[in-house]
C-alpha positions in Angstrom: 9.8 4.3 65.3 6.7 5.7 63.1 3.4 3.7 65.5 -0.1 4.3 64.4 -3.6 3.9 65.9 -5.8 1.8 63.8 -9.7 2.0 64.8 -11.7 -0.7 63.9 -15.6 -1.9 63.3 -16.6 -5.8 63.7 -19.5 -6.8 61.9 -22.1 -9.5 63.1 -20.8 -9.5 66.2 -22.7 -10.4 69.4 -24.0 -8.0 71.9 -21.7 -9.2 74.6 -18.8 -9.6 72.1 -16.1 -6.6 71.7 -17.4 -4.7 68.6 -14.5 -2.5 67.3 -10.7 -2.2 68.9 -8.2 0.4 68.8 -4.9 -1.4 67.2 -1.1 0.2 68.0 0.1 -0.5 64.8 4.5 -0.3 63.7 4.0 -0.5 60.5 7.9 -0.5 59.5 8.2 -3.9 61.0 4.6 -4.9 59.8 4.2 -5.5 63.6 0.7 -5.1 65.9 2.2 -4.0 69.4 -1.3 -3.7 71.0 -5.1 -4.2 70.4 -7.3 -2.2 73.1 -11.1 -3.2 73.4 -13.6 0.0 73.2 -15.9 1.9 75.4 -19.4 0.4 73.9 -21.8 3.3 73.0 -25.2 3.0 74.5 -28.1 0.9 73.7 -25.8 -0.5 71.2 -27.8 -3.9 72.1 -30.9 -2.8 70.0 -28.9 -2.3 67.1 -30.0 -4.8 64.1 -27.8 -3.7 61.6 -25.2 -6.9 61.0 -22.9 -5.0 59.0 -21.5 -1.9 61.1 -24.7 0.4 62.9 -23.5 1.6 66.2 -21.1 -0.5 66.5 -17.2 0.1 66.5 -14.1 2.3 67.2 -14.9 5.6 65.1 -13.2 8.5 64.3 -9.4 9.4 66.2 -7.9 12.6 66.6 -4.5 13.6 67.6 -3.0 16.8 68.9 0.6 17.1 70.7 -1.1 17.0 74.0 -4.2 14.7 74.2 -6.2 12.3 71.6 -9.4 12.0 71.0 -11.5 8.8 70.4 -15.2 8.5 69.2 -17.6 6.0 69.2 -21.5 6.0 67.9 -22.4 8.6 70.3 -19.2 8.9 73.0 -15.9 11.1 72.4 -13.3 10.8 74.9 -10.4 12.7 75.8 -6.8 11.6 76.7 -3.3 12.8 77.5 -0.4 11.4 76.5 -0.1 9.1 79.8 -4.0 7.9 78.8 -5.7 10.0 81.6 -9.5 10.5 80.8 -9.2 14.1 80.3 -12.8 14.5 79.8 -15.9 13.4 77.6 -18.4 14.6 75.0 -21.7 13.4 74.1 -25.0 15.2 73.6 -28.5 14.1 71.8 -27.8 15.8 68.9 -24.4 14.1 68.4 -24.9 10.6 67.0 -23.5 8.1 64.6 -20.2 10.1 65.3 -17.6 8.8 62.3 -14.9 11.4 61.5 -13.8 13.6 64.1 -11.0 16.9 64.1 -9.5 19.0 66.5 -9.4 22.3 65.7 -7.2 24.7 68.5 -9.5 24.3 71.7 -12.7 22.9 69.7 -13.6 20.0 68.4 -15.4 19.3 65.0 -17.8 16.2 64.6 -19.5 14.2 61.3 -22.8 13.1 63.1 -24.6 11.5 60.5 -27.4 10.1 61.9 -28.9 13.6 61.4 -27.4 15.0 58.4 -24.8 17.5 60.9 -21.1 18.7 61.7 -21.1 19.6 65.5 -18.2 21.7 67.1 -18.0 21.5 70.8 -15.5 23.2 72.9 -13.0 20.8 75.0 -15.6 20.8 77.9 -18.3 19.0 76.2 -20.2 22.1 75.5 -21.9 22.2 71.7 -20.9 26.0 70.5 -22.0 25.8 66.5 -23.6 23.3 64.1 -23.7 23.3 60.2 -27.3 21.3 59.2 -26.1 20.0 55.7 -29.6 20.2 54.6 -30.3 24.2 54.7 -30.9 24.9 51.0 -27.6 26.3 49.3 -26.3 26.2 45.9 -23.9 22.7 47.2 -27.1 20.3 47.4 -28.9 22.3 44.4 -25.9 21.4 42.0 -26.1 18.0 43.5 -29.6 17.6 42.6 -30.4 16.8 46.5 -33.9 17.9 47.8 -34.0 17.2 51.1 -37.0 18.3 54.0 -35.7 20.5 56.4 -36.5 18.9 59.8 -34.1 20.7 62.6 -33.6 24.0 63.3 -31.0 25.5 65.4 -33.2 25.7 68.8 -34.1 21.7 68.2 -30.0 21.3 67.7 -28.9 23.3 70.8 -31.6 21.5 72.9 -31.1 18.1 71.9 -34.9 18.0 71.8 -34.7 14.7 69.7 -31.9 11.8 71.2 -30.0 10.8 68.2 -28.5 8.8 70.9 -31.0 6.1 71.0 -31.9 4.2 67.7 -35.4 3.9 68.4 -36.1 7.4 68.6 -35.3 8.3 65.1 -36.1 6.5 61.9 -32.5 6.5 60.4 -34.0 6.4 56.5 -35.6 9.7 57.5 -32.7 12.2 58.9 -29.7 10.3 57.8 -29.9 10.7 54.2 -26.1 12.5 53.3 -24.0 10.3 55.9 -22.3 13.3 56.6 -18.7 11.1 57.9 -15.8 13.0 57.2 -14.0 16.5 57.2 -11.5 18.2 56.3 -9.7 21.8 56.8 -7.7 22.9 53.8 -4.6 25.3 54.1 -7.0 28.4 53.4 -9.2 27.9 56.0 -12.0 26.2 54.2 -13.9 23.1 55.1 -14.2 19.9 53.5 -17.2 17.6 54.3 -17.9 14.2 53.2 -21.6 13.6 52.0 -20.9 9.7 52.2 -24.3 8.0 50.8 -26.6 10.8 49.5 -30.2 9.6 48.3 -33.7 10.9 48.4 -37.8 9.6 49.3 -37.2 6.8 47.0 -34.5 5.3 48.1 -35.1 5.8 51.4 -38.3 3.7 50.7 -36.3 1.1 49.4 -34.0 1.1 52.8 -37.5 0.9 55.2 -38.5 -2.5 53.3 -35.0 -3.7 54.2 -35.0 -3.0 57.8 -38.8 -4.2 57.6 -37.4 -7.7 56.1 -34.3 -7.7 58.8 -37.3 -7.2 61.3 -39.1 -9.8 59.9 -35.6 -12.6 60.1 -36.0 -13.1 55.7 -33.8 -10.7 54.7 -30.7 -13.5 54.7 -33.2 -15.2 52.1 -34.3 -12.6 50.1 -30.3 -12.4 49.5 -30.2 -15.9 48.8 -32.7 -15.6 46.4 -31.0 -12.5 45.0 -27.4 -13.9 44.7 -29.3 -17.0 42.6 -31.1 -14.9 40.6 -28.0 -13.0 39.3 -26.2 -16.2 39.0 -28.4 -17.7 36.7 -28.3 -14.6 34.7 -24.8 -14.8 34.4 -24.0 -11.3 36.4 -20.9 -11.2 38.4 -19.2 -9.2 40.9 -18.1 -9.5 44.5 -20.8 -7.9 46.1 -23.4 -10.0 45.6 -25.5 -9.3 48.5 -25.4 -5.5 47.1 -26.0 -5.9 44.0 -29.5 -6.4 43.3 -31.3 -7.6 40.3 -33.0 -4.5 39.8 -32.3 -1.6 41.2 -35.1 1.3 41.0 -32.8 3.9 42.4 -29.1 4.9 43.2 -27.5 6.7 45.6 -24.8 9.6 45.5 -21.4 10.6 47.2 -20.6 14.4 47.4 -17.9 16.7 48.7 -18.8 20.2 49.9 -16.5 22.8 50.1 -17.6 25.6 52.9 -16.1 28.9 53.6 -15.6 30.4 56.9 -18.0 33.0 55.8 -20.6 29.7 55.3 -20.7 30.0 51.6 -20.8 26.3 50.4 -20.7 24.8 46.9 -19.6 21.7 45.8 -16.5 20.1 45.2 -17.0 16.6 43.9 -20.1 14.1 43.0 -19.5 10.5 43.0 -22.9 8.9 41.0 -23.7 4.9 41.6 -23.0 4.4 44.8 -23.8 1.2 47.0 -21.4 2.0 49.9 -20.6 5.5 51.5 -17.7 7.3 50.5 -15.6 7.8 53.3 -12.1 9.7 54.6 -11.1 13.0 53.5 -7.0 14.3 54.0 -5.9 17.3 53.2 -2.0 16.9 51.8 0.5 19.4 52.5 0.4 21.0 48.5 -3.3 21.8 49.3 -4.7 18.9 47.0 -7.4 16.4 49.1 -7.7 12.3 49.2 -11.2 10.7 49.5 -12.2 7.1 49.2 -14.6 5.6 47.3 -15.5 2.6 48.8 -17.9 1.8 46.1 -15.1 0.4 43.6 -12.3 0.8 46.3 -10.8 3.7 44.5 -8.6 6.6 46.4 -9.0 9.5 44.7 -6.8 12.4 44.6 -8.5 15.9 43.9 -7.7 19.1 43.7 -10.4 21.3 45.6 -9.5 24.7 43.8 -10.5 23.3 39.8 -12.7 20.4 40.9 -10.5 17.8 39.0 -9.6 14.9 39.8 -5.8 14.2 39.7 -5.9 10.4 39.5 -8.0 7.5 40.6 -6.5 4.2 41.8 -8.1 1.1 42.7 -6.3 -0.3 45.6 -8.9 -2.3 47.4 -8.8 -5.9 46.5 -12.2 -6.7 48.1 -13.9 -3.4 46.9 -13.5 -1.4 50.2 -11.2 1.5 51.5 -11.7 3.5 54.5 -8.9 4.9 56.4 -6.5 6.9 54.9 -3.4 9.3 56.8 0.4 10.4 55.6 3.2 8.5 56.1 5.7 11.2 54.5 5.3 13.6 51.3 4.7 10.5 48.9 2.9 7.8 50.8 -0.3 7.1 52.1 -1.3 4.5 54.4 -4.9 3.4 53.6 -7.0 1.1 55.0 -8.8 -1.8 53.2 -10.9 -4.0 55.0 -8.8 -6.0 57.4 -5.4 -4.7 55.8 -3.5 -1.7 55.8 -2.0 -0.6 52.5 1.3 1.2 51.9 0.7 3.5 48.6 2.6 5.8 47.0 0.9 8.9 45.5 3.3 10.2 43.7 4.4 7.2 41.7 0.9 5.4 41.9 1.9 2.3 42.7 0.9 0.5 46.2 4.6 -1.0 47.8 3.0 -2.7 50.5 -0.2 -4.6 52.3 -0.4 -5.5 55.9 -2.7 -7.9 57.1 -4.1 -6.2 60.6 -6.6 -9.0 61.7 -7.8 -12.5 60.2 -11.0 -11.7 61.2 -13.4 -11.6 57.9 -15.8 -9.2 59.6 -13.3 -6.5 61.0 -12.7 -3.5 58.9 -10.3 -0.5 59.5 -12.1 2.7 60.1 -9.5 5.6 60.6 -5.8 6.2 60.6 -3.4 7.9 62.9 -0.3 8.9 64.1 0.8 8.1 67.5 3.3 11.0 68.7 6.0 9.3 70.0 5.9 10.5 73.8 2.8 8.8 74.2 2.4 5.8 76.0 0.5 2.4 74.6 -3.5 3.0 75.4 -4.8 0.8 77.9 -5.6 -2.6 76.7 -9.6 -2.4 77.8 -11.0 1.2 77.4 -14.3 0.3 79.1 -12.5 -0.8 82.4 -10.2 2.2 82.2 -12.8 4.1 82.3 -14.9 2.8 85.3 -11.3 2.7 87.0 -11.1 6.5 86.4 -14.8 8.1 86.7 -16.3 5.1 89.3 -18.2 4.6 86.6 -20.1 1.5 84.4 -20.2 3.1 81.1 -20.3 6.4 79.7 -23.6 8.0 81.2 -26.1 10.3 78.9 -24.5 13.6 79.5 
């Protein structure tokens, strides 16, 4: 029996309400065995982003002997019995999405500030990659960012990522850096989810400034009217704005263990991050474009693109693992979707929760001598450190 552990993000949710689970999914018998409620990260309460912010199950990784399972700013370690094993966090280290062991380390996406952490299995932060150090990846993507870290800031944690109101997000989260991958030759894939630049980033501060304000559900109103009576159609409405002055970018960058990088793919017009790189067995790579709801299928070595499918009935895909040679099992909003890459054809969709506003996030493989997780991760964990919640490390 082939289970799975489905993380997921609930949008719009209260501040007391559960905002992402872990699922313990069979998905031969379409069958949920288990949902498990999360370890909340910190000061998620001052979080006003409705659709995803801090909030949610993140990134899962999965070695013989232990599993690893991220929030915003938490990772937390477990054997195969579900004992804490230990914890990682550090002010460096926020909006956490993507995470992969790698022997005795751990690599991290941390978006919030444009960086892939590695930590050894004690917590300890041994080596960063800043995506925004000029090389010839962001000059072929056209990207000019400001360099604002360096690596004494990093090591330091001089600046809390942690906490959302030390940091304006528009200002050192401007690649979404939310996925990895290692490829059979020892080079690393990263994930540049939503790349844009000072004018965009002016366009996201009037936003937040409107969501501040409590008019921003109008000024969509107004929006979705606008492009009605222009006759414009498409299913994200609230997106999809009348005008829009600038766009934003998706990117892979491919980089060496020397630390040569250079880029792999560029995604133009994008209104949603990219998201969920795999590596496949023949050395070819899968990333989702959750733009058009599109899985890609790309071969890293000539840049091409194999094939592109749309699988995504709403326009959304994130999640993505193996299921054997040939299949893929993807994620799609609230539905997990059986496809097969060879043949391109999708053979199955699971509904995973009726819940319009909970969205998969990643994909894995439970080995089978683990047991089911406990079903509430935040009283597991007082029951096994003494403690409330996951303290700032």
């Amino acid at each position: 029996m082939s289970l799975f552990l489905v993380s997921t993000v609930r949008r719009r949710c209260r501040a007391d309400e559960p905002s992402g689970y872990i699922y313990v999914v069979d998905v031969q018998k379409c069958q949920v065995l288990q949902r498990s409620s999360i370890v909340e990260p910190l000061y998620r309460e001052l979080d006003n982003n409705p659709r995803g912010g801090m909030r949610g199950a993140k990134g899962i990784s999965v070695r013989p002997d232990q599993i690893a399972l991220a929030n915003f700013s938490f990772i937390a370690r477990y054997d195969p019995q579900w004992n804490l094993l230990g914890t990682i966090t550090h002010p460096s280290c926020a909006g956490v999405h993507d995470i992969q062991y790698d022997g005795e380390h751990l690599w991290v996406a941390a978006a919030r500030a444009d960086l892939l952490l590695q930590f050894d299995l004690a917590g300890n932060l041994e080596k960063y990659i800043y995506m925004r150090q000029p090389s010839p990846a962001i000059d072929e993507l056209g990207w000019k960012p400001p360099v604002l870290l360096d690596g004494e800031h990093i090591y330091q944690g001089k600046t809390d990522f942690r906490h959302p109101q030390n940091v304006e997000k528009e200002t050192y989260d401007r690649a979404h850096v939310n996925s990895l991958c290692r490829l059979p030759d020892g080079d690393l894939l990263i994930s540049f989810g939503f790349v844009f630049d000072d004018q965009y980033a002016s366009l996201l501060r009037l936003k937040n400034q409107l969501i501040r304000w409590g008019i921003w559900p109008a000024f969509k109103a107004i929006n979705r009217g606008v492009r009605r009576a222009l006759g414009k159609k498409g299913r994200n409405m609230d997106q999809n704005l009348v005008v829009k002055p600038a766009k934003a970018q998706s990117a892979i960058v491919r980089i060496t263990p020397s630390g040569e990088r250079s880029l792999t793919l560029k995604l133009k017009d994008i209104t949603a991050p990219s998201h969920s790189l795999l590596a496949l067995e023949d050395g070819s790579v899968v990333y989702l474009n959750t733009t058009d709801g599109t899985l890609l299928h790309i071969d890293p070595h000539t840049r091409d693109v194999r094939s592109a499918t749309h699988l995504a009935t709403a326009g959304f895909l994130r999640g993505v693992t193996s299921l054997d040679k040939s299949k893929l099992l993807v994620g799609s909003r609230g539905e997990l979707i059986t496809f097969n890459l060879a043949s391109g054809a999708v053979e199955e969709r699971q509904q995973l929760t009726a819940d319009p506003n909970e969205a998969v996030y990643d994909i894995k493989e439970l080995p089978e001598h683990f047991a089911l997780p406990p079903v509430s991760f935040a009283n597991h964990f007082s029951q096994q450190t003494g403690l409330k919640s996951p303290p700032e490390l």
